[in-house]
N, C-alpha and C positions, 0 to 999 in steps of 0.2 A: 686232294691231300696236300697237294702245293701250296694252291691258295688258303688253305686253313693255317699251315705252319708259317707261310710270310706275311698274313695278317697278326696272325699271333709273337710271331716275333717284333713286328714293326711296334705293335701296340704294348707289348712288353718291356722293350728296350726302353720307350717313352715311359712308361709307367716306372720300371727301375729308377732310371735316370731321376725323375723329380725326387722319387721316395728317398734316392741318397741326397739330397739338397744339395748340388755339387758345388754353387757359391757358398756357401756357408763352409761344407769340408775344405774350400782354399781357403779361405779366412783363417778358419784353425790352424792347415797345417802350415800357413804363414808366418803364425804367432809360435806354433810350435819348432822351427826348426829353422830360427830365423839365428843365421850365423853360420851355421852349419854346411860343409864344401859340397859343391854339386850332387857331387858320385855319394854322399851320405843321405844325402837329399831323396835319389834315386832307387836307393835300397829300402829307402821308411816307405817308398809308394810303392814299389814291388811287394814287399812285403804285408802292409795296408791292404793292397787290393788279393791279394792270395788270402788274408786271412778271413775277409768280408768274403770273399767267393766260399771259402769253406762254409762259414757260418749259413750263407745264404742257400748254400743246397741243400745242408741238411734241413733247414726251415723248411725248403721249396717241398721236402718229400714226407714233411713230421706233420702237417697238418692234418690228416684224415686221422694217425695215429693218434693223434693229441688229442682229440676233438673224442677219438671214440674212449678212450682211457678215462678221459674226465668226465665226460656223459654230458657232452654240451654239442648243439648242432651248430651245422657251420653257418647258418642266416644267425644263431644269438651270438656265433665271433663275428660277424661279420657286425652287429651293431658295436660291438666292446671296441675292436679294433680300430674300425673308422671313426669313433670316440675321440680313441684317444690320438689317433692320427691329424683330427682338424684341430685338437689343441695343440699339436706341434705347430699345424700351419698358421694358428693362430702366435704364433710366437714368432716363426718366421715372418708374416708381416707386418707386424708389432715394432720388430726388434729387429729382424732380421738375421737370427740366432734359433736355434732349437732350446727348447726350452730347460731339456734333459741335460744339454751338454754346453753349459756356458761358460763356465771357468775353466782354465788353466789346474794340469796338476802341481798340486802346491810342492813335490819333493820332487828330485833329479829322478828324471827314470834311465834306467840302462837302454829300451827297447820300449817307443813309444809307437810304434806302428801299429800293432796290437792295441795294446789301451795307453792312451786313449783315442786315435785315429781311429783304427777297424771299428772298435766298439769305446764309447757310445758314439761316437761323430759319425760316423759312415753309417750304422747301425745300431738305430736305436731301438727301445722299446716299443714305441709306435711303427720302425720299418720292421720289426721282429712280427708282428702281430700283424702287416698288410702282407708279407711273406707268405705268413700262414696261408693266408685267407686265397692268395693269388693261387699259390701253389696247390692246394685243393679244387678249388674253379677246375684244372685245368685237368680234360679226364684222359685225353686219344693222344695216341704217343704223336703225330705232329704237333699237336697244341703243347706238350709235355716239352716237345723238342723246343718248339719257339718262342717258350718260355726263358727255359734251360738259356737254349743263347743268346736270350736280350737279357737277360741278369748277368753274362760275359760282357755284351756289348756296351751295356752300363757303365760295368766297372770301367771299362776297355776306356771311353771317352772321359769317365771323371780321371783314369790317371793321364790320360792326355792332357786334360785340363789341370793336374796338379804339375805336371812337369812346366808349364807352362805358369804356373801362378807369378811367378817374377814379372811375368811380360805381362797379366794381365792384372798385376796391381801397379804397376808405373802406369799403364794405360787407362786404366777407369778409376785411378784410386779407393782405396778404403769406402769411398761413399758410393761409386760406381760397383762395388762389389757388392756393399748392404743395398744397395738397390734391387738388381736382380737378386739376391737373395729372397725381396721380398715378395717381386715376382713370381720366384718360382716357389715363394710359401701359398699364394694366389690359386694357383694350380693344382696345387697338393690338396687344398682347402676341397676343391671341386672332386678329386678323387674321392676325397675321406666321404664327402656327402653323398657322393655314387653308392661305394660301399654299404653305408648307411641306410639307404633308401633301397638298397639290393638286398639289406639284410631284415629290413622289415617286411617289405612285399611277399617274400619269400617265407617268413614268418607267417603273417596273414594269409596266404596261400595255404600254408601247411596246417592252419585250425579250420 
């Protein structure tokens, strides 16, 4: 039971982690909140990462519903969603940008943690849909559990990593940033065709 639940979390936490593209979300929220004093700085990423964690449980526990509601099996989400997951990755190494979320909002927002940070930058359409798919996979309450806390431990390191974006854009610059950006669109690329090919076998298996 141990080793099911700290496999599943090592492997989750890794899985979360790319899905939020976490050089890209410091890109944004660099651009986003560039001026702005430390401690206001700190309340956008507490806030950012509380709202992605909300969003992200209820995903983690809606897919079996979802799936039965609409009358679609989880091998035909699993082709939609890794879909449209490697055209994300395909943008991250492109561009180095998610595809969904590349502009700036064009008017002053009062409360930009929420949107546009949590969602779509943290959470986009394509992490909405590998959610799904993750969260279904996973059946016995350790795997449930080591899920559960690598979708913590995710957030837990991208807001490590945003508190720290000052240091790590003097240090790798703009370009050191799009780089590993595109790295980790590389990786993501590999998940979504996982899915993909998890979600056809699985198909073919079932006619």
């Amino acid at each position: 039971m141990l080793e099911t639940f700290f496999s599943t979390f090592i492997s989750s936490t890794v899985r979360f982690l790319f899905l939020l593209a976490p050089f890209f979300v410091v890109t944004m929220f660099l651009a986003l909140t560039r001026g702005l004093p430390a401690a206001e700085k700190a309340s956008i990423i507490r806030r950012a990462c509380i709202s992605a964690f909300v969003l992200g449980l209820v995903l983690f526990f809606a897919g079996p519903l979802l799936f039965s509601a609409v009358g679609i099996t989880l091998n035909s989400f699993r082709i939609g969603a890794g879909t449209l997951l490697f055209l994300t990755a395909i943008s991250l190494v492109t561009s180095g940008t998610r595809n969904h979320a590349t502009g700036l909002p064009e008017e002053d927002r009062d409360d930009i943690a929420v949107v546009p940070l949590a969602i779509p930058v943290m959470i986009g359409p394509a992490t909405i849909g590998a959610i799904l798919v993750y969260g279904a996979e996973l059946k016995s309450v350790p795997e449930v559990a080591g899920g559960l806390l690598g979708l913590v431990s995710g957030l837990l390191i991208l807001a490590i990593l945003l508190r720290l974006s000052g240091y790590l854009e003097r240090a790798l610059g703009k370009t050191g940033l799009n780089i590993l950006s595109k790295i980790s669109g590389l990786i993501l690329s590999a998940m979504a065709a996982e899915i993909v090919l998890t979600g056809i076998a699985g198909f073919i298996a079932a006619t």
